[in-house]
ZAMARGU-4260 file (C-alpha; in steps of 0.2 Angstrom, whole numbers, plus 5000, padded with zeros to 4 digits):
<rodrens>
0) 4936/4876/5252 | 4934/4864/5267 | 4927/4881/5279 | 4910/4882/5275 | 4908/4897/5287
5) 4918/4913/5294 | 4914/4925/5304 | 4895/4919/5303 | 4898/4919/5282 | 4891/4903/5273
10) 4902/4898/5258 | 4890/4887/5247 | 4898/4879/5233 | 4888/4879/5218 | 4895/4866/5207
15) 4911/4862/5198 | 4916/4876/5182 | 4931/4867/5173 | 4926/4873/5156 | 4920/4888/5148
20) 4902/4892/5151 | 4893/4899/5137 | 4878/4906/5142 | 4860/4905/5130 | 4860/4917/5114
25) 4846/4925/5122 | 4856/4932/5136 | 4864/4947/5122 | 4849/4956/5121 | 4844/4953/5141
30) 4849/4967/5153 | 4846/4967/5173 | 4833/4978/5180 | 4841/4996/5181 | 4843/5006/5198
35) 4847/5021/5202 | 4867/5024/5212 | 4871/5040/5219 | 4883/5048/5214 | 4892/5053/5230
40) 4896/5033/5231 | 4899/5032/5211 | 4914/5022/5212 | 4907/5007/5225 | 4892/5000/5213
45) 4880/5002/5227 | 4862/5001/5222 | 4854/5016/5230 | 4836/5013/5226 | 4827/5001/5216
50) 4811/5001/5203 | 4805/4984/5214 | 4801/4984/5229 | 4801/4963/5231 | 4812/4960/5246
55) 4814/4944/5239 | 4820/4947/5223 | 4838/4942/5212 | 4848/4946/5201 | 4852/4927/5194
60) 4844/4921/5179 | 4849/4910/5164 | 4865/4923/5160 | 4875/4914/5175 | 4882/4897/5177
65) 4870/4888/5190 | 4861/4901/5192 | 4845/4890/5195 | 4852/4881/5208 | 4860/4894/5215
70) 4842/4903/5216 | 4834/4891/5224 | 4847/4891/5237 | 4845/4908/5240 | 4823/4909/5240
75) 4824/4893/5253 | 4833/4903/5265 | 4820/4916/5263 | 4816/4924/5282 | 4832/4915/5288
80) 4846/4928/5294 | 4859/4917/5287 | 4855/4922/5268 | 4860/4940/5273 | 4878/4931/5274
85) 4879/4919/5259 | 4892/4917/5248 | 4892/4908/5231 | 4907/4900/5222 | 4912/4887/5210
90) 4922/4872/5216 | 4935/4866/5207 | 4933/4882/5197 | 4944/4886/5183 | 4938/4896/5169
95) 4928/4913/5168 | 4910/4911/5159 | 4913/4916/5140 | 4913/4936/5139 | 4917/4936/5156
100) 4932/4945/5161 | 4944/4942/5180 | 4944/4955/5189 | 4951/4949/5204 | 4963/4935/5208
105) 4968/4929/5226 | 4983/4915/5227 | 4990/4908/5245 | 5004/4899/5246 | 5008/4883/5257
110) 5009/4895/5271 | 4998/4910/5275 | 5006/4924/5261 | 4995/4930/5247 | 4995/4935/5230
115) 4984/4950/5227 | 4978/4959/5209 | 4963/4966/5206 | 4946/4968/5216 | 4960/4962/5230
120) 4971/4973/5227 | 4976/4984/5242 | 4969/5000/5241 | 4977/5015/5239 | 4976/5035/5244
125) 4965/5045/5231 | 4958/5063/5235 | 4942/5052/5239 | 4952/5046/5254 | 4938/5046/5266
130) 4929/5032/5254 | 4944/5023/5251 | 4941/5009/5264 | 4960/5009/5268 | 4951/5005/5286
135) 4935/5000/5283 | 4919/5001/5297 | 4913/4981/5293 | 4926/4970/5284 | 4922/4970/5266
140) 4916/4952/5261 | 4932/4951/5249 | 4944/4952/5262 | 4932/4937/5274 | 4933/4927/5257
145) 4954/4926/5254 | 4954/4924/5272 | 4943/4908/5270 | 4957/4900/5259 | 4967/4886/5264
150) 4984/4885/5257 | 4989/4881/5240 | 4969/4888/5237 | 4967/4902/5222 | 4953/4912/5223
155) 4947/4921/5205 | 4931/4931/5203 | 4922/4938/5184 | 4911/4949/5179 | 4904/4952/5162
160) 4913/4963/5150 | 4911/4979/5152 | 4906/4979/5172 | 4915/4982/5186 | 4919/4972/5205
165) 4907/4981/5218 | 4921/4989/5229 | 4915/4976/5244 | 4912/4960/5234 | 4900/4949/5230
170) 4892/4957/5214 | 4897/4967/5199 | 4890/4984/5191 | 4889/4992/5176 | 4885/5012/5174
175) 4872/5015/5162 | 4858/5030/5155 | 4848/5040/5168 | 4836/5043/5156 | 4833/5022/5155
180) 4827/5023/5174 | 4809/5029/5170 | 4799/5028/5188 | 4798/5043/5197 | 4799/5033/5214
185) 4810/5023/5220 | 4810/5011/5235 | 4824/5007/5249 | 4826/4990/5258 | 4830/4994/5278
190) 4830/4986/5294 | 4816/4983/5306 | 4818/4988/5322 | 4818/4970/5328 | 4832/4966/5315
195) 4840/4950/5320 | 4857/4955/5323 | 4869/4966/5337 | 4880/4978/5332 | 4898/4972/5340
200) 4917/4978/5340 | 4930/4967/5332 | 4948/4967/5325 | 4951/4959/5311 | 4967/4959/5299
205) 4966/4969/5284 | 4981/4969/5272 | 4992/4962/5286 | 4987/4976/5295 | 4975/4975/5313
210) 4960/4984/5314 | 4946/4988/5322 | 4928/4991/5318 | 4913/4984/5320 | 4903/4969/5314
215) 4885/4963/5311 | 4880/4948/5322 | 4866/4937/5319 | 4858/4933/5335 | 4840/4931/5331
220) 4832/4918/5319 | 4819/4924/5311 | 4823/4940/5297 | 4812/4956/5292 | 4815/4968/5281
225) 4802/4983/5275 | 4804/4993/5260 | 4802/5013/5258 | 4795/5020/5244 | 4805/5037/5239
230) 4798/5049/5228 | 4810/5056/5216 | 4807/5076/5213 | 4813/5083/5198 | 4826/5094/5207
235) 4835/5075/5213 | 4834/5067/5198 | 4853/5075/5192 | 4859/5068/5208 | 4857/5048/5204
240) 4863/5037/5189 | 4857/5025/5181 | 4865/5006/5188 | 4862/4990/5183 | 4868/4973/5194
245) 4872/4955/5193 | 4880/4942/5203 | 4900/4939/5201 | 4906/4923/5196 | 4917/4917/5210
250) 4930/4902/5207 | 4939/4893/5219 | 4953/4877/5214 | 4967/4869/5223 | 4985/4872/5215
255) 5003/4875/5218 | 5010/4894/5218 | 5010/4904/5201 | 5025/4895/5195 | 5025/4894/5176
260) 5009/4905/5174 | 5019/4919/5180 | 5011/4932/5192 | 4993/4935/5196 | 4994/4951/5182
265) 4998/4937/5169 | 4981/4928/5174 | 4971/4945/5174 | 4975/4946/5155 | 4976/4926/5150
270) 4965/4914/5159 | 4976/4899/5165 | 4964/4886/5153 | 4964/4898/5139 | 4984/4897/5141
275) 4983/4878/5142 | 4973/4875/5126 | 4981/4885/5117 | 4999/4873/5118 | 4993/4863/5105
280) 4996/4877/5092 | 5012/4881/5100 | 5019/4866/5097 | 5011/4863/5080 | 5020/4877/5074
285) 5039/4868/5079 | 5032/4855/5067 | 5042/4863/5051 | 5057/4864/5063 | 5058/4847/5067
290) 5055/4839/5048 | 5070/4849/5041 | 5081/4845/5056 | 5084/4838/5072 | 5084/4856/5081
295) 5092/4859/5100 | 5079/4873/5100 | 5065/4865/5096 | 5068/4850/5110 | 5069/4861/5123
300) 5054/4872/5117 | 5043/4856/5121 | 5050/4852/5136 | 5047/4869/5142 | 5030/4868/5137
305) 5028/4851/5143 | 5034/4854/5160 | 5021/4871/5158 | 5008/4858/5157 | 5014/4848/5171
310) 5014/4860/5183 | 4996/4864/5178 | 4991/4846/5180 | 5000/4848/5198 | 4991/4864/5203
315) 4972/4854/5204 | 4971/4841/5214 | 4956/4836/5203 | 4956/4825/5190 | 4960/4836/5175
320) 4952/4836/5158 | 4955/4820/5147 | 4962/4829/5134 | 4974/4841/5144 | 4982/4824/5152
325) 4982/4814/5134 | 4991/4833/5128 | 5003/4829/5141 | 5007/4814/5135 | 5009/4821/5118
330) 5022/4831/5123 | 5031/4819/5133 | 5034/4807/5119 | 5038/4822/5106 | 5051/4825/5117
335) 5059/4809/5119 | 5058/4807/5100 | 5068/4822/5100 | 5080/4819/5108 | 5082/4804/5100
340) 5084/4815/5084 | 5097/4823/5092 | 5109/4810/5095 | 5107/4808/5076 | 5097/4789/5075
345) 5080/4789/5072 | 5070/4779/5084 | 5067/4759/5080 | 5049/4753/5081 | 5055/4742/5095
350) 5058/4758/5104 | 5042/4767/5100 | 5033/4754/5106 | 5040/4755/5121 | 5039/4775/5121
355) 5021/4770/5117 | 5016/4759/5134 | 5027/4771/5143 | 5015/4785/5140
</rodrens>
């Protein structure tokens, strides 16, 4: 992503993610710090209050790629206004952490059309209709990050299994016990009087559509924040859940249109790498095929597969994995031998050897 701001957001880019990330064993029995959502805004993941009253708390640890790093990003900006505007992605980016699941997938073309699925996804009309966003006040941080792409750019964002995309971006939430909340206060972080920023009318294009609203502009350079302690009486407590937050996993890489992987559903279900990796058993399993005879079928089956792969090598302009490009290869020269079985002469070693410094 060459824009490294928009509309006053700072995209910072945490590091390349080309290969799935496992996190430490530990991390299955860790659980983030539970909260307390309310239930009017059940759907959106927002926090409503919290046990800790740190105003420079996070939610990243061990459990997220780069999450040092990306914490020690975020604490240097502490006091600075800019942090309430950060945005953290992984560049070239192309495979959700391991028990992660997509949840969102944004894909521009050469042009300035999109691909939506997902957390990106345009809303529709429920009975909830006044919470729907369909025209929301401030422009959900999703919809500033797809407009941040530059063509041929795919955005995709992950969240652990079993959480959900927090309805304006940026985080992910998972709904757990009430009874696991166990303080009977809870504190709020607000504004200071002197915050350092001016409320201000915009339009902005939302789903090809204009709108206007308003939009929180930082003019000042220094950041306060105070906490307020909330006590929880007993006749509130039915009206709060328990909620629990961690970062999203955001991953950003340069490619061509959907082409061979299909449409941005496909990708929800099948991560592209996942699909990739597993071509090698595919075209293992025309092994029996091709001992027995000289099948059309099977000739064509690795050329279709080959010219999959090809179009993934195409879609990053990054130098892509050594053993995705010497797959390639594979596939290349299989199919030459194939068709050389097919015109009913097997190949002479002169030729393989030329295959051989062809490839």
């Amino acid at each position: 992503m060459p824009l490294s701001t928009l509309s006053q957001l700072q995209f910072h880019n945490a590091g390349p993610l080309t290969t799935t990330w496992t996190a430490p064993t530990s991390c299955a029995t860790m659980t983030p710090p539970v909260g307390l959502g309310w239930y009017p805004y059940r759907d959106t993941g927002v926090l409503y209050l919290s046990e800790n009253c740190d105003v420079n708390q996070t939610n990243y640890n061990d459990c997220a790629p780069s999450a040092a790093a990306i914490e020690e990003d975020w604490r240097g900006k502490f006091g600075d206004p800019a942090r309430r505007k950060m945005v953290y992605y992984h560049s070239p980016g192309l495979a959700c952490p391991a028990s992660w699941t997509t949840v969102g997938v944004a894909a521009r073309d050469d042009v300035s059309s999109y691909s939506l699925s997902g957390i990106f996804a345009s809303p529709t009309v429920t009975e909830k209709g006044w919470r729907t966003d369909l025209a929301p006040t401030f422009e959900p941080i999703n919809n500033q990050f797809v407009s941040a792409l530059e063509p041929r750019e795919t955005l995709v964002v992950c969240c652990p299994d079993g959480y959900k995309p927090i309805s304006a971006g940026g985080g992910c939430f998972s709904e757990v016990s009430r009874e696991l909340y166990t303080a009977t206060t809870g504190c709020q972080f607000i504004d200071r009087e002197d915050a350092p920023y001016t409320i201000v009318t915009v339009t902005y294009t939302y789903y090809g559509k204009p709108v206007t609203g308003l939009f929180q502009s930082l003019t000042g350079t220094t950041d306060h924040w105070d906490s307020r302690v909330e006590t929880i009486e007993p006749s509130q407590s039915s009206e709060y859940f328990g909620l629990i937050q961690t970062p999203a996993v955001s991953l950003v890489h340069m490619g061509m249109a959907l082409g061979h992987f299909g449409s941005v559903d496909n990708i929800l279900e099948h991560e592209e790498v996942g699909r990739i990796e597993s071509l090698g058993s595919r075209i293992s399993s025309l092994g029996p095929i091709v001992e027995s005879a000289a099948h059309p079928s099977a000739a064509n089956r690795v050329h279709d597969l080959s010219q999959a792969l090809l179009c993934f090598l195409l879609r990053f302009h990054v130098c892509p994995p050594l053993h995705v490009l010497y797959l390639y290869l594979q596939l290349r020269l299989q199919y030459r031998l194939f068709l050389s079985q097919l015109h009913h002469h097997e190949p002479s070693q002169q030729h393989l050897h030329a295959l051989s410094r062809e490839y």
